[in-house]
C-alpha positions in Angstrom: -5.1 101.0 -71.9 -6.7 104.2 -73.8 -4.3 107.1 -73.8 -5.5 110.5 -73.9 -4.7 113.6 -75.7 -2.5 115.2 -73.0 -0.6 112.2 -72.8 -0.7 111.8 -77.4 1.0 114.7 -77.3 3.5 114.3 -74.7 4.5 111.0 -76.4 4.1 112.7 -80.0 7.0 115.4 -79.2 9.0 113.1 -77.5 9.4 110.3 -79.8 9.8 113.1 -82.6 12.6 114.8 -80.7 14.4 112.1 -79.6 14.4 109.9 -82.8 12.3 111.7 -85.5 9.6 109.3 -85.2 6.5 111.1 -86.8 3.5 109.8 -85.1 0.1 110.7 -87.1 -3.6 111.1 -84.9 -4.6 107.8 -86.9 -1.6 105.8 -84.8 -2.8 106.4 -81.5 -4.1 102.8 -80.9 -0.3 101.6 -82.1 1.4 104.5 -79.4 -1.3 102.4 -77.1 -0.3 99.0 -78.4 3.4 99.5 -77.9 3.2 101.2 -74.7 1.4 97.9 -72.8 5.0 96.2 -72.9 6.8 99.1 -71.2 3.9 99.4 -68.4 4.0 95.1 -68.4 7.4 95.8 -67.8 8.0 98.3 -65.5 5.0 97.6 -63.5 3.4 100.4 -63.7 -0.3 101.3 -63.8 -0.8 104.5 -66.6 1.1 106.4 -68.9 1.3 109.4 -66.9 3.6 107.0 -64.5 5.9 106.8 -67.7 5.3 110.2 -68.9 6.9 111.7 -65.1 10.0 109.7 -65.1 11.0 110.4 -69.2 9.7 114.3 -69.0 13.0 115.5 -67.8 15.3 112.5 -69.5 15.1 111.9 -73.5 18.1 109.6 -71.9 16.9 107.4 -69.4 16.3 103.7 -69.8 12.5 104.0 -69.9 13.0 106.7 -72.4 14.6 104.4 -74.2 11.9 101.3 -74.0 9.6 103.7 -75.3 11.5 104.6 -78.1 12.2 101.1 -79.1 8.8 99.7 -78.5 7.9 102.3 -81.4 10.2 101.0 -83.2 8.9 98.8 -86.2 11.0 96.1 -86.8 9.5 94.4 -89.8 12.3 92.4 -92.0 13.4 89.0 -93.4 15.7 87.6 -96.1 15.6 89.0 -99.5 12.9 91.2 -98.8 11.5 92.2 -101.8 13.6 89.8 -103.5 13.7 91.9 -106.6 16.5 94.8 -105.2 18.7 91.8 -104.2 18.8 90.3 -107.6 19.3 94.1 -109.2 22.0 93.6 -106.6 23.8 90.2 -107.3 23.3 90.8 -111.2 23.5 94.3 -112.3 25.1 96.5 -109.3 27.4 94.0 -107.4 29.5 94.2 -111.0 29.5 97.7 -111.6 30.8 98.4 -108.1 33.1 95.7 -108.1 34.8 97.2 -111.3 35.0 100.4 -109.6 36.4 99.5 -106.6 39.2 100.9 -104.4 41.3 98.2 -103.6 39.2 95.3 -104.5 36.7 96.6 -101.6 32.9 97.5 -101.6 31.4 99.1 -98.9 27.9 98.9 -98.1 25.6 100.4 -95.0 22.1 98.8 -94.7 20.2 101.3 -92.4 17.5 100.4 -90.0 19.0 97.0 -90.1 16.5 95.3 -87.2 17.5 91.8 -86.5 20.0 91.6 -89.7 18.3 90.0 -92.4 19.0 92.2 -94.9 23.1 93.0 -94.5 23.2 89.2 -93.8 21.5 88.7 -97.8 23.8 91.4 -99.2 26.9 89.3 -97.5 25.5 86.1 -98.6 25.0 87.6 -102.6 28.6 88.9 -102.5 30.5 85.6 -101.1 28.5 83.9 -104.3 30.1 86.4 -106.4 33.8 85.5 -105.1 34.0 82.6 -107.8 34.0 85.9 -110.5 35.6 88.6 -108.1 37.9 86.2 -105.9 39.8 89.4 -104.6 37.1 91.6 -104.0 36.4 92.5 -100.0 32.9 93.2 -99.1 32.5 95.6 -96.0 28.5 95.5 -94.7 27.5 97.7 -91.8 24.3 97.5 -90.2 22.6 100.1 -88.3 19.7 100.6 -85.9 17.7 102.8 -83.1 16.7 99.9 -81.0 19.7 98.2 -79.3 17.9 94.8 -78.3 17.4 94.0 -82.4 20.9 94.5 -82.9 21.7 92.2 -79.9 20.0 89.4 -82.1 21.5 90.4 -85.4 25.0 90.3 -83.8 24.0 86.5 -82.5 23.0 85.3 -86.0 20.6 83.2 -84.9 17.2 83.1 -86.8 14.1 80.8 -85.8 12.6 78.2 -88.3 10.0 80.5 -89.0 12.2 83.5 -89.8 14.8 81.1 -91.6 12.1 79.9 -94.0 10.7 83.5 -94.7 12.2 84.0 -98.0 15.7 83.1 -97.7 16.1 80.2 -100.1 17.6 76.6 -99.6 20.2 77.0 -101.2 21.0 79.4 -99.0 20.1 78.0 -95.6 22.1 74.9 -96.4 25.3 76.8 -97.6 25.4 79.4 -95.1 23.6 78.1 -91.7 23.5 75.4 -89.6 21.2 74.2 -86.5 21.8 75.6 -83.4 19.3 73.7 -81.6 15.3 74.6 -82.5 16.9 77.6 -84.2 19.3 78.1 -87.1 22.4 79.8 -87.0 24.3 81.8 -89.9 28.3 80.7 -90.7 31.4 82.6 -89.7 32.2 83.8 -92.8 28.9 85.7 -93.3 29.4 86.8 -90.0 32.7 88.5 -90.4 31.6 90.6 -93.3 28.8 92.2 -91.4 29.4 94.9 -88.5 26.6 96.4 -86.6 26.4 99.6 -84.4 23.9 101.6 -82.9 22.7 104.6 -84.3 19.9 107.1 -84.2 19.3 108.5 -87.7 18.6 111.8 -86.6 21.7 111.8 -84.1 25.4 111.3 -84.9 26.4 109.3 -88.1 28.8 107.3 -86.5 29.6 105.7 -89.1 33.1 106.2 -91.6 32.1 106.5 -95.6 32.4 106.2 -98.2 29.9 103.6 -99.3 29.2 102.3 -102.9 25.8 100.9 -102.1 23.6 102.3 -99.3 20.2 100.5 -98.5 17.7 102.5 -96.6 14.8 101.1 -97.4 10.8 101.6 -96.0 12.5 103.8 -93.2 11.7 107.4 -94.6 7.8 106.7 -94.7 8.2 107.3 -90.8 9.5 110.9 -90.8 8.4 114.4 -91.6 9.6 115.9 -94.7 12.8 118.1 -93.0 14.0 115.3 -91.3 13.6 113.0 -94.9 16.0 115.9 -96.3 18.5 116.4 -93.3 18.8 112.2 -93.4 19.3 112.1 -97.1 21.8 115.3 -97.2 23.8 113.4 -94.3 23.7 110.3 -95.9 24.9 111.5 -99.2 27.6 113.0 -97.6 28.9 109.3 -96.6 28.6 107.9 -100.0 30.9 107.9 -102.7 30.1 109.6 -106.3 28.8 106.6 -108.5 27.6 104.9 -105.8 24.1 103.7 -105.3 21.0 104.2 -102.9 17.9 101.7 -102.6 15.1 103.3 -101.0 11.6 101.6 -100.5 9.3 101.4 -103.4 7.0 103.5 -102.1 9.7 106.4 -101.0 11.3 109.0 -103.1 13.9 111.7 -103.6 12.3 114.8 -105.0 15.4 117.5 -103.9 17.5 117.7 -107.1 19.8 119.2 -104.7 20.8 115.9 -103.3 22.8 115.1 -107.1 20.9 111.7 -106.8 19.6 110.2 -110.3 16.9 107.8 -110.2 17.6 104.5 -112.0 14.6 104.2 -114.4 14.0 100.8 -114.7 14.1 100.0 -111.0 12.3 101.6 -108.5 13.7 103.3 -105.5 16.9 102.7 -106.6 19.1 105.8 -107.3 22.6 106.7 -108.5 24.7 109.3 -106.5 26.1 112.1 -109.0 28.4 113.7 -106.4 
């Protein structure tokens, strides 16, 4: 169903206000897309339907639908595969030495169904035959509340289980839970997830060493990209590390982050 320009902007401020979403004229026919679920499943006939019951309540459960049917939830195992080896080879031991305690925390942001805190949990139990004392922390955060109902479930499909997470892998760390594949206690255990709205409250207690926040930027405008990074920096301890996607960038040298020139989006945090 086409949506017009009264209703663009109405959904435009919204989604920016209540989760910083920036949605460009060229993603109208996404806005439209996304929106035929929540109609499908509210059973309602046109947007200005939805529009009337969200106007006056950024908090309601529609509200909310909206918000998370916006929400792009694009992920798998060792995305990108080349961050995660930086990770297990170069990173994982420099943290590690530096530790508190023998313990590493780490915050993968925008976390969708879990893929990626579950890789960074899975690198960092290999590591315990060189680091047999050190405690690996991951917490996984995201807007939409029904991913993080799957992530908390472990339990991947074939299809997502065979999307880059390698066999050695699977067979270690999952085993068959039916059609479907689920992922071991142990992984489990190292991995906490919570809901959180990046331009809300940072429920979350820092610091971090390693801080993944990765193709989530690309969606907001440039104050919000600041506030995010200044609040995230905040929760991160000095020497620690922050991987953003390859095609974001930190360009406020007020943030005291060095980029790591050998790999991209990958930066050190000064302090």
């Amino acid at each position: 169903m086409q949506i017009d320009d009264i209703e663009f902007h109405f959904f435009r401020n919204f989604l920016k206000d209540s989760s910083g979403y920036h949605l460009t004229d060229d993603k109208r026919y996404l806005l439209e897309s996304r929106l035929e679920d929540v109609l499908k499943s509210w059973k309602l006939n046109d947007h200005r339907a939805i529009i009337s019951t969200i106007r006056n309540d950024y908090s309601s459960k529609m509200a909310t639908d909206v918000i998370e049917a916006m929400t792009i939830n694009e992920t798998f195992f060792f995305r990108d595969q080349i961050p995660f080896d930086v990770f297990e080879n170069q990173l994982l031991d420099r943290l590690a030495d530096a530790a508190i305690a023998n313990r590493v925390r780490i915050w993968s942001a925008a976390c969708s169904t879990g893929q990626e805190p579950y890789s960074v949990a899975m690198i960092a139990t290999e590591k315990r035959s060189v680091y047999p004392k050190l405690l690996c922390d991951v917490v996984g955060t995201d807007i939409n509340s029904r991913v993080l109902s799957r992530a908390r479930q472990g339990i991947f499909s074939d299809i997502e289980v065979h999307r880059g997470l390698p066999d050695h892998y699977r067979d270690k760390y999952f085993a068959r839970d039916g059609s479907n594949w689920k992922i071991n206690d142990d992984i489990r255990a190292q991995v906490h997830f919570r809901q959180m709205n990046l331009k809300g409250d940072y429920d979350v207690e820092g610091p971090f060493d390693f801080v993944l926040l990765r193709n989530v930027l690309i969606y907001f405008d440039t104050a919000l990209k600041e506030s995010i990074l200044r609040r995230i920096a905040d929760r991160m301890r000095p020497g620690g590390y922050l991987l953003l996607g390859a095609a974001e960038g930190i360009y406020d040298l007020n943030h005291h982050f060095q980029r790591c020139p050998d790999i991209k989006g990958l930066y050190e945090y000064r302090g």
